[in-house]
C-alpha positions in Angstrom: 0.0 0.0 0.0 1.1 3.4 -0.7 -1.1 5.7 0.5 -0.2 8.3 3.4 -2.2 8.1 6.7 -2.0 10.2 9.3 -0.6 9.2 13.0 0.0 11.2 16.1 3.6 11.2 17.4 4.0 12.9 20.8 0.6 15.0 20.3 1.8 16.1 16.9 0.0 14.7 13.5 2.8 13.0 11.3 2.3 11.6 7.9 3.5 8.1 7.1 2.8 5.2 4.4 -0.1 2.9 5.0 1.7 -1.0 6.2 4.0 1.1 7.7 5.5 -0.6 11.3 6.3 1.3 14.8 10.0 -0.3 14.2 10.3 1.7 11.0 8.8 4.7 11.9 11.3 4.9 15.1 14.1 4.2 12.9 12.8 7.1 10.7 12.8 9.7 13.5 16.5 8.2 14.3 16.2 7.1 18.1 18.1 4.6 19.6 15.8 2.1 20.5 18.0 1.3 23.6 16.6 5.1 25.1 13.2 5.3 24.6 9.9 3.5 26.1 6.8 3.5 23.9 3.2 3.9 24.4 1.3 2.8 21.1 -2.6 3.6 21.6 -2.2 3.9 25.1 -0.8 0.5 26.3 3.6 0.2 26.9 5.2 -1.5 23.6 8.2 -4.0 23.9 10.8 -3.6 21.9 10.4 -7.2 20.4 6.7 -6.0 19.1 8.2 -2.8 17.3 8.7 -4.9 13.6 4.9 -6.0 14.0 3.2 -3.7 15.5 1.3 -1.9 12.1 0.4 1.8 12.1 -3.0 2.5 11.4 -4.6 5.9 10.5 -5.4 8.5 13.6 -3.3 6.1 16.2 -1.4 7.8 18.6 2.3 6.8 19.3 3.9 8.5 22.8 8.0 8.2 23.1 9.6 8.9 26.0 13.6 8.9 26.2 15.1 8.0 29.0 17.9 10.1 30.3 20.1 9.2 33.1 21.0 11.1 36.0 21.6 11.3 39.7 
């Protein structure tokens, strides 16, 4: 499929290609995905779910990056 659909990444609308995976789209925005925790439609996504998790029109994708400190 090539058609764009519309997502929302950190409360901002994003364009992507339907088929399109959360792995992919992460890779896209260039995060390591060692640093970030992600919410996909409101429930925690493990990093082994990323390559088949699908993107779907008007979902919502949340990334937090964690940051060290002390």
């Amino acid at each position: 499929m090539n058609l764009e659909s519309q997502i929302w990444v950190n409360g901002e609308p994003q364009s992507f290609r339907e088929g399109q995976t959360l792995n992919k789209l992460l890779a896209d925005l260039g995060l390591n995905p060692r640093l970030i925790v992600v919410e996909y439609n409101g429930e925690i996504v493990r990093r082994p779910a990323w390559p088949v998790t699908v993107l779907g029109d008007g979902d919502r994708v949340e990334i937090v990056t964690i940051v060290g400190g002390g």
